[in-house]
C-alpha positions as CSV (number, residue, x, y, z in Angstrom):
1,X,0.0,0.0,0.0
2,X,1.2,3.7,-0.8
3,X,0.1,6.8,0.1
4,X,-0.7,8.1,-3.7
5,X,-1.7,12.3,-4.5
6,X,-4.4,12.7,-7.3
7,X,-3.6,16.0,-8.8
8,X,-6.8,16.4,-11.4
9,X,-9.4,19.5,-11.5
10,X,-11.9,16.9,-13.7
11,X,-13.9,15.8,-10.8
12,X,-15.6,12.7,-12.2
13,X,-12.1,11.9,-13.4
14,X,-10.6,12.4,-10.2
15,X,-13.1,10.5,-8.5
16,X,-12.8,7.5,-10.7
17,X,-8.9,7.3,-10.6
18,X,-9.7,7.7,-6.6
19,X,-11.9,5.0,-6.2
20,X,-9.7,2.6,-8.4
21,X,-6.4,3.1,-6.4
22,X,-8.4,2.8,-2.9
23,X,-10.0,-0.3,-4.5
24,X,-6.5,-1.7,-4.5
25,X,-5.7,-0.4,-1.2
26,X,-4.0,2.5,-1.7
27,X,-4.4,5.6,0.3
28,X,-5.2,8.7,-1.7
29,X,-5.1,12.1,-1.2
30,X,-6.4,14.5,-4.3
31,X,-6.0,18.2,-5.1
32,X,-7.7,20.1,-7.6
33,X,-5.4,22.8,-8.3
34,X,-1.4,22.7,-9.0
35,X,-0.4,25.1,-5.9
36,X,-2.8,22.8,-3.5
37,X,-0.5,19.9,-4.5
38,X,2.3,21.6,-3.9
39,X,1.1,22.5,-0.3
40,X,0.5,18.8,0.1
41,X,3.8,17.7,-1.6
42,X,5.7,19.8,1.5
43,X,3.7,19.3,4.5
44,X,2.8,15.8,3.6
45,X,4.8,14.4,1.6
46,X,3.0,11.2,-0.5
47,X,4.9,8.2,-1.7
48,X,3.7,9.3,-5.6
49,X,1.9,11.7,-7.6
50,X,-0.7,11.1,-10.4
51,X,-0.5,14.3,-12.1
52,X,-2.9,16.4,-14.7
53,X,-1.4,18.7,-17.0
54,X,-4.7,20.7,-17.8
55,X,-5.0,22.4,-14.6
56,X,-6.7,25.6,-13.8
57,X,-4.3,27.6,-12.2
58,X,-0.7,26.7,-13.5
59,X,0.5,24.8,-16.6
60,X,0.9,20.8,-15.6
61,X,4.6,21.1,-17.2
62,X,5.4,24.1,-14.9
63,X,3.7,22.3,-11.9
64,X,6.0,19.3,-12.7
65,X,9.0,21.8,-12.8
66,X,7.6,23.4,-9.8
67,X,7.5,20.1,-8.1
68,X,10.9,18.5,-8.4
69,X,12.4,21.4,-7.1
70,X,11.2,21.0,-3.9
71,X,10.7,17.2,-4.1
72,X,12.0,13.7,-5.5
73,X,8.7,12.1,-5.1
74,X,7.4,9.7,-8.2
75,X,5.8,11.5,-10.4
76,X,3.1,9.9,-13.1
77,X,2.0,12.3,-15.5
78,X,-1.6,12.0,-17.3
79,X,-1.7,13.5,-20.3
80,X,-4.2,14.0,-23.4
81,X,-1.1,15.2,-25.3
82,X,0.4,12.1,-27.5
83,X,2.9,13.8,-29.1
84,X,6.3,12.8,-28.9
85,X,7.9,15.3,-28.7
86,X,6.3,16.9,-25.6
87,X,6.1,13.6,-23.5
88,X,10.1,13.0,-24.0
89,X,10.2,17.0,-22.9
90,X,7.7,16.2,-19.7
91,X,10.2,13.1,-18.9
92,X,13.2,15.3,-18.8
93,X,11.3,18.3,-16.8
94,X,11.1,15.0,-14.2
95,X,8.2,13.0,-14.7
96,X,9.4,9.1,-13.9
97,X,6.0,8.3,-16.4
98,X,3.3,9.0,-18.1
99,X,0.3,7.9,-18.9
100,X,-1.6,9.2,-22.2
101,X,-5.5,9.6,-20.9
102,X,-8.4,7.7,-21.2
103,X,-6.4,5.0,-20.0
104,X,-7.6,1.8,-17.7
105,X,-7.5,1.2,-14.0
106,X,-4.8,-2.0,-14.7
107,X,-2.6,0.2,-17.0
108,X,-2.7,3.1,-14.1
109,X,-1.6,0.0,-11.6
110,X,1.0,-1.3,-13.4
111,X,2.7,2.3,-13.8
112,X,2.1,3.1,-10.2
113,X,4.0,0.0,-9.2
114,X,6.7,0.2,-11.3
115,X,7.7,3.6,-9.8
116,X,7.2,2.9,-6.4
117,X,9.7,-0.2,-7.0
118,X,12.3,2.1,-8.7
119,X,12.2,4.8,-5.6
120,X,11.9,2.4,-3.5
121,X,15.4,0.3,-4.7
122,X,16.9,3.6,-5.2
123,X,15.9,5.1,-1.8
124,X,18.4,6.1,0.8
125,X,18.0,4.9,4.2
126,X,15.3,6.7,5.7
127,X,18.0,7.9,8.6
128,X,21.8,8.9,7.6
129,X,24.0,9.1,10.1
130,X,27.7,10.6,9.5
131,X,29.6,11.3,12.8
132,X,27.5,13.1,15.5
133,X,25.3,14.3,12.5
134,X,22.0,12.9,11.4
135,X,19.4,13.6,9.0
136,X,16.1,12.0,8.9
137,X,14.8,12.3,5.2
138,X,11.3,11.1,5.7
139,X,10.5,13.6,8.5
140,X,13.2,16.0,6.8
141,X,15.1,16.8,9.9
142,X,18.5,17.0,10.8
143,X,20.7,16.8,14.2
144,X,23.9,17.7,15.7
145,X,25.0,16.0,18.6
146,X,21.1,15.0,19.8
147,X,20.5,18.8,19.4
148,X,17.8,19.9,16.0
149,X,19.3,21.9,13.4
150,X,16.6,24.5,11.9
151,X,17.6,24.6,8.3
152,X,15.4,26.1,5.3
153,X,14.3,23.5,2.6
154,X,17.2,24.2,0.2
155,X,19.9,23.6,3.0
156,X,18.0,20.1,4.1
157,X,18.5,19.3,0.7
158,X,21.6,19.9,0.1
159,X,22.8,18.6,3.4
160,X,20.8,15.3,2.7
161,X,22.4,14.9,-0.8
162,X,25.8,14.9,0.9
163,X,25.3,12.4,3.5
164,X,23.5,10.1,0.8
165,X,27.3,10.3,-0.7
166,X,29.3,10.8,2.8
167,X,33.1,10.8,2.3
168,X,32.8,11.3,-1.4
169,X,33.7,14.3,-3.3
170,X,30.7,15.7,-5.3
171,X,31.0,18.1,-7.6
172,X,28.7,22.1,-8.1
173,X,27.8,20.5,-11.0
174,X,26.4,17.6,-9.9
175,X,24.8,19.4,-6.6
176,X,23.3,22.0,-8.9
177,X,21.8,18.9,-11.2
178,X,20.2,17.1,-8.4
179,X,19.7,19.6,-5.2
180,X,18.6,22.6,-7.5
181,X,17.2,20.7,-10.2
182,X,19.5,22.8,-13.0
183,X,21.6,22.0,-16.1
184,X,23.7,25.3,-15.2
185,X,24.0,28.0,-12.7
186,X,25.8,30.3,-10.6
187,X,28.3,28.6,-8.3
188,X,28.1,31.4,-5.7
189,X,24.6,30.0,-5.3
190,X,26.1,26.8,-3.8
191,X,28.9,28.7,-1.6
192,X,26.1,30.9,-0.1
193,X,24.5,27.6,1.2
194,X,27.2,25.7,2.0
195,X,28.3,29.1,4.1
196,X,25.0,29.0,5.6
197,X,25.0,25.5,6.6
198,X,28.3,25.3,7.8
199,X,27.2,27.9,10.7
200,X,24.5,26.0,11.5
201,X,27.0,23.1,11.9
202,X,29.0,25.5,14.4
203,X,32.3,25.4,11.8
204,X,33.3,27.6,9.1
205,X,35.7,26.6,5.6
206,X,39.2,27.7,7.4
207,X,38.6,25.0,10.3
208,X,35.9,22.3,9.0
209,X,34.3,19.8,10.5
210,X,32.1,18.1,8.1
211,X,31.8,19.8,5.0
212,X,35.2,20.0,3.3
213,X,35.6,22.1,0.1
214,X,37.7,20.2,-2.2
215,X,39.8,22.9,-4.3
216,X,38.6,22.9,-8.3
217,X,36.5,19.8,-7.6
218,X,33.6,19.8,-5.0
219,X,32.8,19.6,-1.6
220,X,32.6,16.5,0.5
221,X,30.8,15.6,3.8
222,X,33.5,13.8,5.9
223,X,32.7,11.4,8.6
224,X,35.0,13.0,11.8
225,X,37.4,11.0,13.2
């Protein structure tokens, strides 16, 4: 069973994929309007999103955009739209699938389950511990030492990515690929964070403690001794 968000203004639509995935015992959440799923996609975060690209108040490709930067969550995207073209561009925006409506309750079923299986092979450990240090993805918090750090959403991320690849060197690029969700960018962008977040830690980049800046390469999240 999974928690599943219907993201569909089409009421009877909504209602019919609803009663399909509760049918198989899912439980579903549903939101008629792209900035209500959003809301839901923060404060409750669901194991996968069925989402409509004809909503009222924002484009469904935006949405998706919108979306993956604040969340990995499987997405399914239902579409009207066949064309080629814009399904590869809606799988490279994020989307993990897509599903080109009307399609059947089975077909919906089979796609649900294969993306749950995927983040679910590929997910990190719900709690990552490095050092004194750990960060709880599902409830997105992080401690020092038993003590809560408050960190904004974009330094949870970025602190999360680095303990899912503790004692490895990863590079702007990469962080600005998978904790901003962007093909290029600013690299003062990252150093602002990774200032940010080192004060929270209580060190600074002339006498680290975890986060080590690796000269012309990246930065790394060391494990003290």
């Amino acid at each position: 069973m999974a928690t599943v968000l219907v993201v569909e203004d089409d009421e009877y639509v909504r209602s019919a994929i609803i009663q399909e995935l509760s049918r198989r015992q899912h439980a579903v959440r549903s939101a008629g309007r792209a900035l209500d799923a959003l809301r839901e996609i923060t404060q409750n975060p669901p194991d996968a999103v069925v989402l409509d690209l004809g909503l009222p108040d924002l484009d469904g490709a935006e949405a998706l955009k919108m979306v993956r930067s604040v969340s990995s969550v499987p997405i399914i995207v239902a579409t009207a739209r066949d064309n080629e073209a814009e399904i590869v561009r809606l799988l490279q925006a994020g989307a993990d699938d897509y599903l080109v409506k009307p399609f059947s309750g089975d077909h919906l079923n089979a796609r649900l389950d294969a993306v749950l299986r995927r983040a679910r092979s590929a997910a990190p450990p719900p709690v990552l511990c490095v050092g004194a240090l750990s960060v709880d993805v599902n409830r997105r918090e992080a401690r020092l030492d038993g003590a809560p750090l408050t960190l904004t959403r974009r330094e949870f991320d970025l602190l999360a990515y680095l303990a899912t690849r503790a004692d490895r060197v990863v590079s702007r690029k990469e962080l600005l690929t998978e904790v901003w969700q962007q093909s290029y960018g600013d690299d003062q962008t990252i150093d602002v964070h990774l200032s940010w977040l080192r004060r929270k830690l209580g060190e600074s980049a002339s006498s680290p403690r975890y986060l080590h800046t690796v000269r012309g390469v990246g930065v790394m999240l060391i494990t003290p001794p």
